[in-house]
N, C-alpha and C positions, 0 to 999 in steps of 0.2 A: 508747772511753776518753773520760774527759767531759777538757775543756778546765781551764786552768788559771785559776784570778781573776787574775792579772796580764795574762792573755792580753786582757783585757774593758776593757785601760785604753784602748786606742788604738780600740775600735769601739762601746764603751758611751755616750758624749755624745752621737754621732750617734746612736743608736739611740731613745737617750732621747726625746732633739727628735723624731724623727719618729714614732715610738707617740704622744706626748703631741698633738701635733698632729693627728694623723689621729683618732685617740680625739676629741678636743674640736670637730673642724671635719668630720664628715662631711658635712655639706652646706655647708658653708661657701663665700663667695663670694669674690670678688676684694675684696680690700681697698685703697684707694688710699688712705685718708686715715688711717689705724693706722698708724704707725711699726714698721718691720720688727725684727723680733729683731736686735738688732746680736751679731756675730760674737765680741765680748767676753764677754758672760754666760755662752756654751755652751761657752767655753774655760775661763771660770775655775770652770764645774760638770763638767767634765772633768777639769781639773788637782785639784780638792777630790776627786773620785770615785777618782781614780788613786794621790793620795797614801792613802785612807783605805784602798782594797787592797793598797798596800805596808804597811800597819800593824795589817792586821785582824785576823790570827793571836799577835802580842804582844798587845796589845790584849781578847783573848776570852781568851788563860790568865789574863792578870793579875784579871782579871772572876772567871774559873771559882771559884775558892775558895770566896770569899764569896757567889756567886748565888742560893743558898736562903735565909741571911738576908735577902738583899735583896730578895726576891719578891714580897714588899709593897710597896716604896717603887717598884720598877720598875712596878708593876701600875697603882700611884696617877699617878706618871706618865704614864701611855701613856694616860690616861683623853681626854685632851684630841682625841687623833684618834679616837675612838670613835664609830660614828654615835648612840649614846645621849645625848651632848654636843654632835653638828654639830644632831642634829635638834631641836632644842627650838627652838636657836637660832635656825634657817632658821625656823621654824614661828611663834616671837614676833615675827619680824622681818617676815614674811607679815600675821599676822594684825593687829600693829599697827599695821603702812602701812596696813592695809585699812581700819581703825576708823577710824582716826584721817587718811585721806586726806592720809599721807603718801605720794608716790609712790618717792621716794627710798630708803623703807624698804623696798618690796616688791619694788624692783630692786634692792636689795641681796641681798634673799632668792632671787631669781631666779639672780641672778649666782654663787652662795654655794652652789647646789645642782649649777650648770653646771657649777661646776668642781670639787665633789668630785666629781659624779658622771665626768667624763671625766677626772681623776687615778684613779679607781678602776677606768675602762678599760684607759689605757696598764699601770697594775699590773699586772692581770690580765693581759695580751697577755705582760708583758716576765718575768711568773715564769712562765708557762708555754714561756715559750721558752728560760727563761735553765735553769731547772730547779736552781737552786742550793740546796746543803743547809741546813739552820738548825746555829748552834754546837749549839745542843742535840742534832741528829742527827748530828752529828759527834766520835766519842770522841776523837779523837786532834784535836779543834782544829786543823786543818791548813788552813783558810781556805774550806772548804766548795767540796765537789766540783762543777763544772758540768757537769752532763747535760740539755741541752735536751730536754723532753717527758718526763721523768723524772718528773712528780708534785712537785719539793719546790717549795717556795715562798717561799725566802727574799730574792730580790733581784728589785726593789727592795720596801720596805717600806711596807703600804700605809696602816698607820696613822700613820706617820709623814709623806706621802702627803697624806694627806687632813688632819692638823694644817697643814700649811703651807700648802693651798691653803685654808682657813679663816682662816689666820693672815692669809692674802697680799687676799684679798680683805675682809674686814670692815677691816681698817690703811688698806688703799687708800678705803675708803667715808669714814672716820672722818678722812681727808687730815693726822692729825696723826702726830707725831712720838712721845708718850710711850704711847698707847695700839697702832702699831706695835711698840714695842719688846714692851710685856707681852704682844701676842701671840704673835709670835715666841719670844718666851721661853717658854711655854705649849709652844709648836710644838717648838722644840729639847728639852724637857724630857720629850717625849713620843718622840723620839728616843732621849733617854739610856735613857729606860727599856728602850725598844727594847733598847737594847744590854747596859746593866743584869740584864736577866731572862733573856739567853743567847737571844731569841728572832731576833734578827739579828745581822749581824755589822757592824762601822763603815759598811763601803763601801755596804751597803744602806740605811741611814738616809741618808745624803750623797744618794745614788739617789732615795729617795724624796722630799727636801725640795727634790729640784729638777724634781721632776715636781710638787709641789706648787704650787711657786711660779710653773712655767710653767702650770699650768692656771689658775690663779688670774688672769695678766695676761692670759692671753689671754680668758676668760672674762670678765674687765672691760674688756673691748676696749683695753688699754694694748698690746698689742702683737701682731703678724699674725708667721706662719708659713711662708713659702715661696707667700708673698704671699695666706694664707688664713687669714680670722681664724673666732673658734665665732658660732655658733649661739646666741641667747640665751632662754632660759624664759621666757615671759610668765606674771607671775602679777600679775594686774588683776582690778579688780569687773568679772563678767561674761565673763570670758575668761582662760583657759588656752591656752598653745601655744608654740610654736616661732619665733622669727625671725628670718631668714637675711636678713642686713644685707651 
């Protein structure tokens, strides 16, 4: 018998942090001089995750009606976590550092890959064990069944996922205030749609932009993990690789 979504409020934050980290840091080394995840963040993407499964099943009927209209406008939003929209970007950010011997730019490209690519591990790791159903595979809206190893794929969400840790690192490069927010805005917009087009349910969007956000700082070395921070992409004239800092 699969477990309940309310069952996942009290063991999913911890879960989170640790796929997300392990994903971003396998070789990762001791960190002393990163500032450790303070114990605030993972509480308050805990209490956000636990309220959004006490509201998931309101929430998906009130959506149900109208979803087929909306199939479009949820589509256009969800574009933003798309790898057809990370990669251009990673790619202009690459090759313009390179031309132009900005090095800023190409560590930003590096960083921007590190961490979609290890938010799209813990995903992976955390539907295959969460095995949660999508509204869509759920007629009766009942908050989507948890069967670990079950095949479904709904929580957490990975393109909502990989918008935040896009959003979290190009904001953090950019150090300002108003081009953060439009990212972010981009990033939750591609959540809505998420939730909009019936393909997840609330509590997996919330799941996912906080797997985002933690790939994304630890990926730009703003913050270490149970004292291990990732692995960063070199991408330089003359050299590609990995470096374990």
């Amino acid at each position: 018998m699969g477990a309940t979504p309310r069952a996942l409020i009290t063991t999913l934050p911890r879960a989170l942090a640790l796929v997300a980290a392990c994903a971003l840091a396998p070789c990762a080394a001791a960190a002393q001089s990163i500032p450790p995840l303070r114990w605030q963040a993972p509480a308050i993407a805990g209490a956000a995750i636990g309220v959004a499964l006490l509201i998931d099943v309101p929430v998906a009927r009130a959506l149900h009606d109208g979803a087929p209209s909306r199939a479009g406008t949820a589509r256009t939003l969800s574009r933003f976590g798309e790898v057809e929209v990370s990669l251009p970007i990673v790619a202009g950010l690459a090759v313009a550092g390179t031309l132009a011997r900005r090095p800023h730019l190409t560590r930003t490209a590096a960083i921007t890959t590190t961490a979609i690519a290890g938010s799209a591990a813990a995903v992976t790791i955390l539907k295959l064990g969460l095995g949660r159903a999508r509204p869509e595979q759920d007629p009766a809206l009942g908050g989507g069944p948890v069967r670990p190893f079950s095949g479904q794929t709904a929580m957490p969400s990975g393109h909502t996922a990989a918008a935040f840790a896009l959003a979290t690192t190009l904001g953090d490069a950019t150090g300002r205030t108003l081009p953060r927010i439009g990212l972010y805005a981009l990033a939750t917009g591609t959540a809505a749609g998420r939730v909009i087009g019936q393909r997840h349910w609330l509590s997996d969007v919330v799941a996912g932009a906080a797997i985002g956000v933690l790939a994304g700082k630890l990926a730009g070395g703003r913050v270490s993990v149970f004292g291990v921070r990732a692995p960063r992409l070199l991408l330089e004239p003359g050299r590609v690789g990995l470096r374990v800092r």
